[in-house]
C-alpha positions as CSV (number, residue, x, y, z in Angstrom):
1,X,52.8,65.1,34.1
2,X,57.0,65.2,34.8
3,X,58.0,65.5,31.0
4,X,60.8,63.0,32.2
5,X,58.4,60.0,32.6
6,X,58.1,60.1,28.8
7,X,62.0,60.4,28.0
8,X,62.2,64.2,27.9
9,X,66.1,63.5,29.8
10,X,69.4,63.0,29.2
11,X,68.2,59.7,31.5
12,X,71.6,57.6,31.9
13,X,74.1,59.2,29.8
14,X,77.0,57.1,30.6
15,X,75.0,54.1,29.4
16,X,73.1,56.7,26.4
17,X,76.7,57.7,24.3
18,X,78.5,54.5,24.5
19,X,75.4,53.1,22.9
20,X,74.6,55.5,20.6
21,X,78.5,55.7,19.5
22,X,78.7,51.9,19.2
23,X,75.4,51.5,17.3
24,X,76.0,54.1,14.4
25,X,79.6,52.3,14.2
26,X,77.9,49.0,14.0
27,X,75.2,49.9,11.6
28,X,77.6,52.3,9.0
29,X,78.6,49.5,6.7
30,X,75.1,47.5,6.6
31,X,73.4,50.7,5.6
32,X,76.1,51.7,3.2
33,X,75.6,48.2,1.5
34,X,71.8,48.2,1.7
35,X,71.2,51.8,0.3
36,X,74.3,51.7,-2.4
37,X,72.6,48.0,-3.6
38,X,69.0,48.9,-3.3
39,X,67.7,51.0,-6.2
40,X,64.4,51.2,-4.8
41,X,66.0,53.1,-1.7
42,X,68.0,55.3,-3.9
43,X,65.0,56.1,-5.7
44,X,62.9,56.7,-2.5
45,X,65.9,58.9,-0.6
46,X,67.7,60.3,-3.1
47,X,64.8,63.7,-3.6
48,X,65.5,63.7,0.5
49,X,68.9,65.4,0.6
50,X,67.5,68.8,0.5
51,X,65.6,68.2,4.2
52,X,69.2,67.1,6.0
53,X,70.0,67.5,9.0
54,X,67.0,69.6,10.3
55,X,64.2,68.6,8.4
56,X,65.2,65.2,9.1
57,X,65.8,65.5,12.7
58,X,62.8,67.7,13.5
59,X,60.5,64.9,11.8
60,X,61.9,62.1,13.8
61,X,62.1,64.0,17.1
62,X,58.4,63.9,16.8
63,X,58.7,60.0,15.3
64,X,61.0,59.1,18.4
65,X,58.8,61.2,21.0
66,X,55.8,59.3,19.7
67,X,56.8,55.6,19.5
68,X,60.2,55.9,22.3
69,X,58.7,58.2,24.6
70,X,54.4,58.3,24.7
71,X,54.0,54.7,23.7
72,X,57.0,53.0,25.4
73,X,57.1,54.4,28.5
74,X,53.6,54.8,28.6
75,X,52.9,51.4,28.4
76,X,55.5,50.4,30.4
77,X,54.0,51.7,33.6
78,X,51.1,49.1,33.1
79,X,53.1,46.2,30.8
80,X,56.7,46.8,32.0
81,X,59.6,45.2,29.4
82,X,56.2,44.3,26.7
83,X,56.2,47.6,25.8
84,X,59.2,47.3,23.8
85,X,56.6,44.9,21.7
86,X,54.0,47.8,22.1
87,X,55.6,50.1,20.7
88,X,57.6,48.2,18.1
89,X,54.5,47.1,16.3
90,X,53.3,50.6,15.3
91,X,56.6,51.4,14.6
92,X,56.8,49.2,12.0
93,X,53.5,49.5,10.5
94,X,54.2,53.2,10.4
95,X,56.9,52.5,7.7
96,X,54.7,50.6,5.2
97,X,55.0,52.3,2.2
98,X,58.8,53.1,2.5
99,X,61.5,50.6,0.6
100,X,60.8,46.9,1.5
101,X,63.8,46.5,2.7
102,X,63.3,49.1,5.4
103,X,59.9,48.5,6.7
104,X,60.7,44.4,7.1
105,X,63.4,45.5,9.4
106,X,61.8,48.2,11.3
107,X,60.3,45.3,13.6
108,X,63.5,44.5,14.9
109,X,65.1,48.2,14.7
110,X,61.7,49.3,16.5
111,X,62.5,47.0,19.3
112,X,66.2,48.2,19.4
113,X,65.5,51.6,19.5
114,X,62.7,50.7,22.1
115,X,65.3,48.9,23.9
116,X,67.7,51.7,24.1
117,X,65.5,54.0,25.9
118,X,64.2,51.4,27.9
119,X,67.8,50.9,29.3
120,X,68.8,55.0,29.7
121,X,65.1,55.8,30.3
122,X,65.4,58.8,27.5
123,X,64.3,58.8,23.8
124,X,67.3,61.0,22.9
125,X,69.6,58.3,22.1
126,X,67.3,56.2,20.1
127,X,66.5,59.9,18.5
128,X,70.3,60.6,17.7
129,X,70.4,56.7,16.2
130,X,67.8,57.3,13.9
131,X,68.7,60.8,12.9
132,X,71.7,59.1,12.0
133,X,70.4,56.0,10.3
134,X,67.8,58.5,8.0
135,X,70.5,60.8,7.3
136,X,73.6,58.4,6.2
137,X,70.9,56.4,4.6
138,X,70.0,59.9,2.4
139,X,73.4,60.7,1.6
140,X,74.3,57.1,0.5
141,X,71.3,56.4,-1.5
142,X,71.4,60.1,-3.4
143,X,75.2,59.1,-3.9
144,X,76.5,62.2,-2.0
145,X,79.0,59.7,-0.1
């Protein structure tokens, strides 16, 4: 099968950075707030720092291949725009076990993420979101920044 039909693509670029840009801008301050505030994510993170960036980003390549490319687009050949459920479901559940905080709002990021590689057809940009969401999120929560 064309490695593309799962996301393996710079898919719509244009769309893809202005996204990507606008989100980490957009999500910055609520993480900064949530990880300074939250002992139990600085308690969960803060033994993390030693994995950035590549640990980090080689773990949620596979994370974002899985759930952004397999499962979404996967699915969306048979369900079309329910996938974004599909796939956001697992997603979720996958982070049970992680800071309350974060796995109650992994629904909703799951579905964002999905959304965003629904819309440029490529798993990269949700991948380059959440490599920056786990990584700012380290750094905060260890106190680095």
């Amino acid at each position: 099968e064309d490695p593309r039909k799962v996301g393996f693509t710079l898919g719509d670029w244009r769309a893809g950075l202005p996204i990507t840009i606008l989100a980490i801008i957009l999500i910055a301050p609520v993480l900064w707030f949530v990880a300074r505030g939250d002992t139990s994510m600085q308690d969960y993170y803060k033994s993390q720092v030693s994995g950035l960036p590549w640990n980090t980003f080689l773990d949620l390549l596979g994370w974002e291949f899985f759930f952004r490319g397999w499962i979404l687009f996967g699915y969306a050949r048979k369900f079309g725009a329910e996938a974004l459920w599909l796939q956001a479901v697992p997603f979720a559940l996958a982070h049970i076990g992680k800071p309350e905080v974060e796995t109650l709002s992994t629904i909703f990021g799951g579905f964002a993420f999905g959304w965003v590689a629904w819309r440029t057809k490529s798993f990269i940009y949700p991948l380059l979101i959440h490599w920056f969401v786990a990584s700012f999120t380290i750094l905060v929560a260890a106190g680095v920044l």
